[in-house]
NUTOR-247509 format. One record per residue: residue number from 1; residue in one letter; x, y, z of N, C-alpha, C, O, CB in turn. Coordinates in Angstrom, 2 decimals. Each point is the difference from the previous one (the first is absolute). Glycine has a CB too. Layout:
# residues N
NUM|A|X|Y|Z|X|Y|Z|X|Y|Z|X|Y|Z|X|Y|Z
...
END
This chain:
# residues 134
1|X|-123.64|175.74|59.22|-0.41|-0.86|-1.10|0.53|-1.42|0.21|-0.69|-0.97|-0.30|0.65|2.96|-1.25
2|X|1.24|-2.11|2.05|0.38|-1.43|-0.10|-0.56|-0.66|1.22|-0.26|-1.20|0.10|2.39|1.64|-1.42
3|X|-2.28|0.42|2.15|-0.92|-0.43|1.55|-1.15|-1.12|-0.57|-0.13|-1.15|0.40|0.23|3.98|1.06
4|X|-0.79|-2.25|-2.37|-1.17|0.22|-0.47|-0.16|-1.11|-0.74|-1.02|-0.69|0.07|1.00|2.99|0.02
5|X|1.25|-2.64|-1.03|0.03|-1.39|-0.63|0.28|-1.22|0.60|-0.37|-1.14|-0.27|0.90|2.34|-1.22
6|X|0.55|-0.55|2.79|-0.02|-1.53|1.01|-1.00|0.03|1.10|0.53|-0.54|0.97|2.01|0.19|-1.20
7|X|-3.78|0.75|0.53|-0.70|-0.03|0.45|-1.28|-0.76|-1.07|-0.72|-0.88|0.47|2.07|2.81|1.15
8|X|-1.48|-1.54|-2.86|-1.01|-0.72|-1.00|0.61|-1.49|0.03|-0.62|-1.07|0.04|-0.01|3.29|-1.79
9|X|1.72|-2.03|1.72|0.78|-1.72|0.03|-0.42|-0.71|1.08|-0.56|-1.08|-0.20|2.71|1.70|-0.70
10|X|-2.00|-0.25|1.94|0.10|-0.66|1.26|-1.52|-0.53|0.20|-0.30|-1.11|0.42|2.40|2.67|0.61
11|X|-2.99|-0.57|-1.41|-1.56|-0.44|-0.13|-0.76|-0.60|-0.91|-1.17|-0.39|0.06|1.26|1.85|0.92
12|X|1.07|-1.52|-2.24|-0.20|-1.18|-0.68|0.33|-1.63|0.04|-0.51|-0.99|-0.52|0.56|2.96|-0.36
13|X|0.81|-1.77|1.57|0.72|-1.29|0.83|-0.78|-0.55|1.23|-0.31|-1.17|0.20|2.59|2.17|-0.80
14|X|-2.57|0.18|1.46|-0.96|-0.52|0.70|-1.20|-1.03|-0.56|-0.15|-1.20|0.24|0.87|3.30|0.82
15|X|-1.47|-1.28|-1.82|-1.58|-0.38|-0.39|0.58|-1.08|-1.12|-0.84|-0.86|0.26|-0.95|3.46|0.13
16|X|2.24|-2.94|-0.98|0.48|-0.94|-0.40|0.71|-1.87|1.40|-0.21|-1.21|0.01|0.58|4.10|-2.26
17|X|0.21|-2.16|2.84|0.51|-1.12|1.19|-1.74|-0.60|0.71|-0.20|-1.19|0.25|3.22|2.90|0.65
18|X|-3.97|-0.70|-0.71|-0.69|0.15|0.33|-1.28|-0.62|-0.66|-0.89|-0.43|0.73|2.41|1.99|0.12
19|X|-1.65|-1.61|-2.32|-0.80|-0.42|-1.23|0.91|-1.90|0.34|-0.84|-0.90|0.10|0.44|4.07|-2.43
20|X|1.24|-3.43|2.42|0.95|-1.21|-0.10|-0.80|-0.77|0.94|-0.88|-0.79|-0.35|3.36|1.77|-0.16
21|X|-2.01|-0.60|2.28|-0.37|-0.02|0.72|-1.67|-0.54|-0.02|-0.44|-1.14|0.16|2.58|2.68|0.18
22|X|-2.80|-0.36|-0.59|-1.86|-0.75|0.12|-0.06|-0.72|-1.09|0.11|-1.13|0.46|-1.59|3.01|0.54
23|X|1.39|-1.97|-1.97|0.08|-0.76|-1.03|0.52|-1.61|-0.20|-0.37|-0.75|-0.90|0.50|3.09|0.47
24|X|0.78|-2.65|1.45|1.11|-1.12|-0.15|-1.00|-1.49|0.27|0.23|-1.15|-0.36|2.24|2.89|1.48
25|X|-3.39|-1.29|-0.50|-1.03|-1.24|0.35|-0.81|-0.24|-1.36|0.09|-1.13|-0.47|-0.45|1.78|3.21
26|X|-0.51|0.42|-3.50|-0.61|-0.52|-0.98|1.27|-0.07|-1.14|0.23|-1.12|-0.45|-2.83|2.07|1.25
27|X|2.93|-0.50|-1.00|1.31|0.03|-1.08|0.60|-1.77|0.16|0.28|-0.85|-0.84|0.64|4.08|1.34
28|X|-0.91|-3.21|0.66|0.59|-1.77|0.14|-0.98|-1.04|-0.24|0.52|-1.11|-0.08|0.99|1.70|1.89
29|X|-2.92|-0.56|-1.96|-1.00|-0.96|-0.02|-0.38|0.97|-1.42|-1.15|-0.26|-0.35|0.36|-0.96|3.30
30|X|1.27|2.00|-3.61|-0.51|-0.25|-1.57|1.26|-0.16|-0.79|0.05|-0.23|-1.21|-2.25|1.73|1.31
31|X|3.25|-1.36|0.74|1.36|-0.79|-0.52|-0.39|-2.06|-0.44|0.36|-0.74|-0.90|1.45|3.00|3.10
32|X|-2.52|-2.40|-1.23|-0.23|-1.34|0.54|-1.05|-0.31|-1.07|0.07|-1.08|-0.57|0.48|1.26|3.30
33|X|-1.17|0.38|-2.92|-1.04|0.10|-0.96|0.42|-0.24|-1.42|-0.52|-0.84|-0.73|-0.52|2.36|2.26
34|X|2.16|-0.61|-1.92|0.57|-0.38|-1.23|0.76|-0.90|-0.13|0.32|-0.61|-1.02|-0.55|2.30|0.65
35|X|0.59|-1.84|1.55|1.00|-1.92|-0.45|1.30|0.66|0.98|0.72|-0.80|0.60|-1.23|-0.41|-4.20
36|X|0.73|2.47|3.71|1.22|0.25|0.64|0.26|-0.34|1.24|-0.54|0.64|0.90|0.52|0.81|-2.16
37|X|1.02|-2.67|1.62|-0.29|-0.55|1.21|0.98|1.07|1.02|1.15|0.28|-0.33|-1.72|-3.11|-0.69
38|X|0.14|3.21|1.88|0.58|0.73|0.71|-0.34|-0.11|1.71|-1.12|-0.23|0.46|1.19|1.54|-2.80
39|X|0.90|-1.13|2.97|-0.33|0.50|1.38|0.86|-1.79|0.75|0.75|-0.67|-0.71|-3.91|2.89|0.25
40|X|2.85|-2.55|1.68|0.70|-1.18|0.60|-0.80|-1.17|-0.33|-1.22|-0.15|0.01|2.21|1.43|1.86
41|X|0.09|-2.21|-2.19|-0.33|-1.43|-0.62|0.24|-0.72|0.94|0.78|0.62|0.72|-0.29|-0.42|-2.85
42|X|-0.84|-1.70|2.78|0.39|-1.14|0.45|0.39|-0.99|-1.19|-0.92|-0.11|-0.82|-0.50|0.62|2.88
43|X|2.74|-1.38|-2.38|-0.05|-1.29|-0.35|0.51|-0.97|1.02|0.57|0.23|1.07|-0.42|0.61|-3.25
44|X|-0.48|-1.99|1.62|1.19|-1.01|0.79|0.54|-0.35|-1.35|-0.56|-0.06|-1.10|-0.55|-1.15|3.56
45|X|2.85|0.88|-1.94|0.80|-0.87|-1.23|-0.26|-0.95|-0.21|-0.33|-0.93|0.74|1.75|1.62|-0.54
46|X|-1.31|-0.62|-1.20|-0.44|-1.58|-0.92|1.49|-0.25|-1.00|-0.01|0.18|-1.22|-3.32|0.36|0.81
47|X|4.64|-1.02|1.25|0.52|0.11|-1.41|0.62|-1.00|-1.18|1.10|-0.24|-0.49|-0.88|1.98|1.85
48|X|-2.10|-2.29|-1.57|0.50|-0.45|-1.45|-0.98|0.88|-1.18|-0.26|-0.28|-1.17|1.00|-2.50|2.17
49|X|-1.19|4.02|-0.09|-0.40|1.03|-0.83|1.06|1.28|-0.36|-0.27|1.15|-0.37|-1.99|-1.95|1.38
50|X|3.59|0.13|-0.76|1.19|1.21|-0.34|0.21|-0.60|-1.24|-0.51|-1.05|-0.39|1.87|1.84|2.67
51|X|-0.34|0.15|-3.06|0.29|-0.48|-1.58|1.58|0.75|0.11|0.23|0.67|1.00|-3.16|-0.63|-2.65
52|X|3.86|-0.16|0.70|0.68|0.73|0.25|-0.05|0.91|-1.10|-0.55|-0.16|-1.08|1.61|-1.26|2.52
53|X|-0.16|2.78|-0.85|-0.46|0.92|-1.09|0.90|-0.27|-1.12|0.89|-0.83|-0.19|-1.75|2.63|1.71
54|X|0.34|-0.82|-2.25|0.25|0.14|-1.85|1.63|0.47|0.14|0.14|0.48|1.12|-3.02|0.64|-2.32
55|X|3.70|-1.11|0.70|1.27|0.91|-0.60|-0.43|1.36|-0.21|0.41|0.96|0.65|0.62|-2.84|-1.91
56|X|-1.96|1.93|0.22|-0.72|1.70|0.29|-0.80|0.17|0.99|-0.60|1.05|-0.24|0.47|-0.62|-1.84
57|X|-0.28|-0.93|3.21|-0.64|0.31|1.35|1.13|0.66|0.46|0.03|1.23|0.14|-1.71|-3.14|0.37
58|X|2.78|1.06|-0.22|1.20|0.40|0.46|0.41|0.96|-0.03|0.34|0.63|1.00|-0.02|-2.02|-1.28
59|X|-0.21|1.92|-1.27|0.90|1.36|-0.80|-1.02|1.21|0.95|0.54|0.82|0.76|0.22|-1.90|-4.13
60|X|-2.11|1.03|3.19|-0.81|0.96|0.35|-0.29|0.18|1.57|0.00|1.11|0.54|-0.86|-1.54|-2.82
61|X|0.56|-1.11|3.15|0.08|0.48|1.37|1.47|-0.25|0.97|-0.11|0.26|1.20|-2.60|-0.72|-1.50
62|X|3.87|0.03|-0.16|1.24|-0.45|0.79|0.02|-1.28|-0.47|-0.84|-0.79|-0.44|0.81|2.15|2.54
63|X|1.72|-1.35|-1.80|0.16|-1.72|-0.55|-0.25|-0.53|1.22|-0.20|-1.22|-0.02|2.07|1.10|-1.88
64|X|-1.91|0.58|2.84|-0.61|-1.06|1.51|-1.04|-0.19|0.06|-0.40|-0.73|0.90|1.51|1.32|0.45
65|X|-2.22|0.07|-2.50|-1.35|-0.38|0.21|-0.24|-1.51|-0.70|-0.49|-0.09|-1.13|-0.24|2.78|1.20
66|X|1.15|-4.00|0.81|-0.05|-1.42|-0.99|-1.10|-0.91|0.13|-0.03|-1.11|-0.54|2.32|1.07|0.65
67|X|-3.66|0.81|1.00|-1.02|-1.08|-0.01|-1.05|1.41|-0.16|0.16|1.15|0.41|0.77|-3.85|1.34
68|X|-2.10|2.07|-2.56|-1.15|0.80|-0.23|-1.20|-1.08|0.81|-0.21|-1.05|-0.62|1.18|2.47|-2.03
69|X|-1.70|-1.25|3.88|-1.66|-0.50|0.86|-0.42|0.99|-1.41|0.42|1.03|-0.50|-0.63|-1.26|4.23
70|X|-1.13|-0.98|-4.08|-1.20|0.54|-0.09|-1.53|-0.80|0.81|-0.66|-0.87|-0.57|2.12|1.77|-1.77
71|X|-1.70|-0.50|3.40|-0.33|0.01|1.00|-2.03|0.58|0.14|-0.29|1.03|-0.60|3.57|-0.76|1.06
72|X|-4.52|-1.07|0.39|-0.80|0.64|0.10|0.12|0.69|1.23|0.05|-0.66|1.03|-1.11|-0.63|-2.51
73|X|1.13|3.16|1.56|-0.07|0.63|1.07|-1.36|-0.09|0.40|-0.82|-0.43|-0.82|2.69|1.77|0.31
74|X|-2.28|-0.95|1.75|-1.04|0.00|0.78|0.50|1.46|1.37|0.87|0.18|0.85|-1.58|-3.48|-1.63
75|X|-0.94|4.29|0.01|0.22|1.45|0.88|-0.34|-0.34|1.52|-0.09|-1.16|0.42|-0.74|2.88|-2.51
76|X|0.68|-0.71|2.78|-0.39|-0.32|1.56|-1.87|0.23|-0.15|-0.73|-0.29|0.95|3.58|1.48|0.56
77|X|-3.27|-0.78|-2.50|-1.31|-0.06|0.00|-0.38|-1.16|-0.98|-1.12|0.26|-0.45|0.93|2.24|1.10
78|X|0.64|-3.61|-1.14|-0.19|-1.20|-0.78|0.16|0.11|-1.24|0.09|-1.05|-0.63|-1.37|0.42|2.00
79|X|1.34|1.47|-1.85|0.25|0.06|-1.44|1.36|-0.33|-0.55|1.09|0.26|0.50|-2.73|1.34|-0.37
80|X|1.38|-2.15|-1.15|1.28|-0.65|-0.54|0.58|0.60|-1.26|-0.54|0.82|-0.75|-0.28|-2.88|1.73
81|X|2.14|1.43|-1.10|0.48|0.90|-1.52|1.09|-1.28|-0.52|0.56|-0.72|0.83|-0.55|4.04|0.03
82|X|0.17|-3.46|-2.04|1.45|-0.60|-0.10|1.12|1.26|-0.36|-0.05|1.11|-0.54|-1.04|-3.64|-0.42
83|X|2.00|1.75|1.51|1.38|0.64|0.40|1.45|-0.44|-0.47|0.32|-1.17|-0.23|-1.70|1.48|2.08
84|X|2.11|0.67|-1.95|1.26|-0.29|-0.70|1.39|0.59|0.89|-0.03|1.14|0.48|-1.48|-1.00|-2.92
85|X|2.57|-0.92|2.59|1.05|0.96|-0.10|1.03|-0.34|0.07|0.04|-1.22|0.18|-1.05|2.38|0.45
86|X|2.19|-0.61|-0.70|1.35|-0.96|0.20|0.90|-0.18|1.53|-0.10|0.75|0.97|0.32|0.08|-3.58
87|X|0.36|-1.62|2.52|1.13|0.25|1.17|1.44|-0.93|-0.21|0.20|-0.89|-0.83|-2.39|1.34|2.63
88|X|2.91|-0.04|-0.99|1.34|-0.53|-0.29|0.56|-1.07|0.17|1.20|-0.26|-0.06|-1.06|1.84|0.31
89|X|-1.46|-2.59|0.06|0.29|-1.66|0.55|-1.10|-0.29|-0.04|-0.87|0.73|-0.45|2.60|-0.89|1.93
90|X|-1.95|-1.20|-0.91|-0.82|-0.77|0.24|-0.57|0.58|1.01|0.97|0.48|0.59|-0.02|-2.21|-1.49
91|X|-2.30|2.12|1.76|-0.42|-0.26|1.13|-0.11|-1.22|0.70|0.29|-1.14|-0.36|-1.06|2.78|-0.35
92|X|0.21|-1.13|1.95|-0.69|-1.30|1.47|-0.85|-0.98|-0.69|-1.00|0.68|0.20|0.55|1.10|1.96
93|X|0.05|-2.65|-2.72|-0.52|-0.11|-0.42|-1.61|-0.08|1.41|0.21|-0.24|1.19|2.08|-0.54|-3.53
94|X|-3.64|1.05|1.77|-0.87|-0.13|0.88|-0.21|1.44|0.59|-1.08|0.31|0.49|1.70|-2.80|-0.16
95|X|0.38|3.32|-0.38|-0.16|1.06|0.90|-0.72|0.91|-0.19|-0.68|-0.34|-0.97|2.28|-0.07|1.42
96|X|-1.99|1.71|-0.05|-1.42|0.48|0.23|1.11|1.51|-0.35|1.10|0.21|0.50|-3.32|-2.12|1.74
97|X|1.55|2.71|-3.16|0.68|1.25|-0.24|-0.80|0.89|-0.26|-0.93|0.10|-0.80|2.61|-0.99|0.12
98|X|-1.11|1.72|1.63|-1.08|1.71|-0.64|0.52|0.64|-1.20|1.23|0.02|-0.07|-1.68|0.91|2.46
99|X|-0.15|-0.44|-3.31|0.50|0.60|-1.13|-0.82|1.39|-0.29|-1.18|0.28|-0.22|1.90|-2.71|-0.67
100|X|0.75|3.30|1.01|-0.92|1.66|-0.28|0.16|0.39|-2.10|0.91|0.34|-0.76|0.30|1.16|4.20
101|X|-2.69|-1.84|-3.56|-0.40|0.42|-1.30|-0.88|1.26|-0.51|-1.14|0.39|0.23|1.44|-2.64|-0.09
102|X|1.03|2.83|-1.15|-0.27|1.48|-0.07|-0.55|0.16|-1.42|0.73|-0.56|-0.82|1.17|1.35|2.52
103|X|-3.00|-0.18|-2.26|-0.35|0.66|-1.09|1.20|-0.14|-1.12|1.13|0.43|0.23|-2.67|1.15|1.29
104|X|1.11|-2.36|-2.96|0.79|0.25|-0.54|1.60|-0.99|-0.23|0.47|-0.56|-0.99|-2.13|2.63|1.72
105|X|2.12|-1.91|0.70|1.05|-0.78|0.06|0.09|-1.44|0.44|0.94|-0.78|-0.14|-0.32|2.83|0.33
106|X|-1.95|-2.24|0.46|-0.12|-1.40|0.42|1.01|0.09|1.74|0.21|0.89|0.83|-0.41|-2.20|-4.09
107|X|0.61|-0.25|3.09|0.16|-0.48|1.45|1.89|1.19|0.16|0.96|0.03|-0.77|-2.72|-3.72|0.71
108|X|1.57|4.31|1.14|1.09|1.17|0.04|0.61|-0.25|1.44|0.73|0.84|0.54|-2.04|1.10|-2.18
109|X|0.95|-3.14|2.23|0.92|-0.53|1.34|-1.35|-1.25|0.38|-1.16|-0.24|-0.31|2.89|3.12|1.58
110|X|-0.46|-3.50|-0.27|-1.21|-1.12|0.53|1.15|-0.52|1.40|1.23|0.05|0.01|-2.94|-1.22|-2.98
111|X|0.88|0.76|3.94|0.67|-0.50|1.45|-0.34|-1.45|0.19|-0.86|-0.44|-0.77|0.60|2.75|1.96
112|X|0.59|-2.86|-0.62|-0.34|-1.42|0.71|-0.81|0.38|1.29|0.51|0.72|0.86|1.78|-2.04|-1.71
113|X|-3.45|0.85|0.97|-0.96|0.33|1.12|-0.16|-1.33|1.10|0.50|-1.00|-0.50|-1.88|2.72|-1.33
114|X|0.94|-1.92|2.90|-0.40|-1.36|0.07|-2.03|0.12|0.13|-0.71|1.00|0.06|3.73|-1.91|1.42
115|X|-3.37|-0.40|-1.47|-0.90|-0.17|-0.61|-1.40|0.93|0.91|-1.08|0.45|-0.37|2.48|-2.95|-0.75
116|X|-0.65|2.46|2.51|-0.97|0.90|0.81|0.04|1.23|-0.33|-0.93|0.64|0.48|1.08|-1.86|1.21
117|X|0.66|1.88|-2.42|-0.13|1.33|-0.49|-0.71|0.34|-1.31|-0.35|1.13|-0.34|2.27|-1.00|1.55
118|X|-2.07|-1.08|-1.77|-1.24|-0.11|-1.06|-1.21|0.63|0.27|-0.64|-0.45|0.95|1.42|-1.52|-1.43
119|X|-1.11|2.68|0.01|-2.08|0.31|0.79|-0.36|-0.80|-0.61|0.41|-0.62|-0.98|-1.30|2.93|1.33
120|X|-0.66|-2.31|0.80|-0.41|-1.38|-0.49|-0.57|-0.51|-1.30|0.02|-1.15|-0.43|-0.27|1.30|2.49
121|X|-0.34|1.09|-2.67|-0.88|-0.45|-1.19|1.21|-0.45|-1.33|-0.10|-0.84|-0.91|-2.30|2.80|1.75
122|X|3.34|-1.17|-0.54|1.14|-0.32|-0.84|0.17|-1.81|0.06|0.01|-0.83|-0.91|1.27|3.56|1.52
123|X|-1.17|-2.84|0.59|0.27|-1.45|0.75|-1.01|-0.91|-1.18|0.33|-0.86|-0.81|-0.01|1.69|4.06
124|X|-1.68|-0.21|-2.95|-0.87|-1.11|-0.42|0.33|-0.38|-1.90|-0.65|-0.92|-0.50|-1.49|1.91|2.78
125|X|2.86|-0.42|-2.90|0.16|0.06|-1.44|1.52|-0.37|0.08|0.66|0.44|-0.94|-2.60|1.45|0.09
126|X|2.83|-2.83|2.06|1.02|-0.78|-0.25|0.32|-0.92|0.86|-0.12|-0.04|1.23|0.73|1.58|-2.31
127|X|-0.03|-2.57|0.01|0.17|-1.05|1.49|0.85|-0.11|1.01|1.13|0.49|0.08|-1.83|-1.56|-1.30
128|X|0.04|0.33|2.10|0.51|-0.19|1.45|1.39|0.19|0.26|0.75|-0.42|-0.89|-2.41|-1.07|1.10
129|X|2.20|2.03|0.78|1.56|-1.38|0.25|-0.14|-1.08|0.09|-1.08|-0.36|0.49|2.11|1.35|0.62
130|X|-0.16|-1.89|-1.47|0.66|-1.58|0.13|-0.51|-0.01|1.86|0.15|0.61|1.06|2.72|-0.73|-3.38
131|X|-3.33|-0.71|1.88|0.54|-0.32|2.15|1.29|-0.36|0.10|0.76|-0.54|-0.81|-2.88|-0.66|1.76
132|X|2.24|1.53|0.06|1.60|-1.09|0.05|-0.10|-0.72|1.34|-0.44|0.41|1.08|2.32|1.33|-2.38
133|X|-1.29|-3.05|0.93|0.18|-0.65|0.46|1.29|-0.56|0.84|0.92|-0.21|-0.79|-2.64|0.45|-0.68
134|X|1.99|-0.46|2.41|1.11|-0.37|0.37|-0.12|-1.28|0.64|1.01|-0.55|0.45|-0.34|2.75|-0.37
END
C-alpha cells in the first residue's frame, strides 16, 4: 500500500513537471498578454531615471535597497515592457543590463551585459553606445 502511494506521487509529479514543461511557452505569451511582464529584459541605465527609495521600501525590501530604475525593458523578440526594481547604489550609468523577470514578482536578478550580447531585435528598441572617443 505505501508502495502504491509513492508511486501515485511520483506520477503525479512527473505529469505535472511535465504539464510545466510543455506549457511554459504559451503560459509565457498569455502571461505577456495580461500585462505580466515576464521572461529576459534588455535596459540601458539611465540614471536620472533612479529615485531613491521610500523608508517603507526599505522596511519591506532591505535597508540597502537605496535606489529604485524605472526603466523601458526591451525582449529579444522586440517587445517592450516598463520595468522596475531596486539596487543597492547607483549604477554605470549608460550600461546595458539583462534582467531575469519572473511572474508575479517582477525583476528577480539582473547582470551587466555588453552591448554585443544584446540580440539584435532587443538592440533595435535601445540606444546605441556612446562612441568613445579618445
Amino acid at each position: 500500500m505505501r508502495n502504491t502511494r509513492h508511486s501515485a506521487a511520483l506520477v503525479i509529479v512527473l505529469i505535472a513537471a511535465v504539464l510545466v514543461f510543455v506549457l511554459a511557452g504559451p503560459l509565457g505569451e498569455l502571461g505577456n498578454a495580461f500585462g505580466w511582464n515576464l521572461g529576459t529584459y534588455y535596459v540601458q541605465v539611465d540614471n536620472e531615471r533612479c529615485t531613491p527609495t521610500s523608508e517603507e521600501t526599505r522596511e519591506k525590501f532591505g535597508e540597502e535597497m537605496v535606489c529604485e530604475y524605472r526603466l523601458e525593458g526591451v525582449r529579444d523578440d522586440g517587445s517592450t515592457a516598463s520595468l522596475s526594481f531596486f539596487t543597492t547604489r547607483e549604477l554605470r550609468n549608460g550600461a546595458y543590463l539583462r534582467l531575469d523577470v519572473w511572474p508575479l514578482l517582477g525583476v528577480r536578478g539582473w547582470e551587466e551585459v555588453p552591448w554585443d550580447d544584446v540580440p539584435e531585435a532587443a538592440r533595435q528598441g535601445l540606444p546605441e553606445p556612446a562612441s568613445e572617443t579618445g
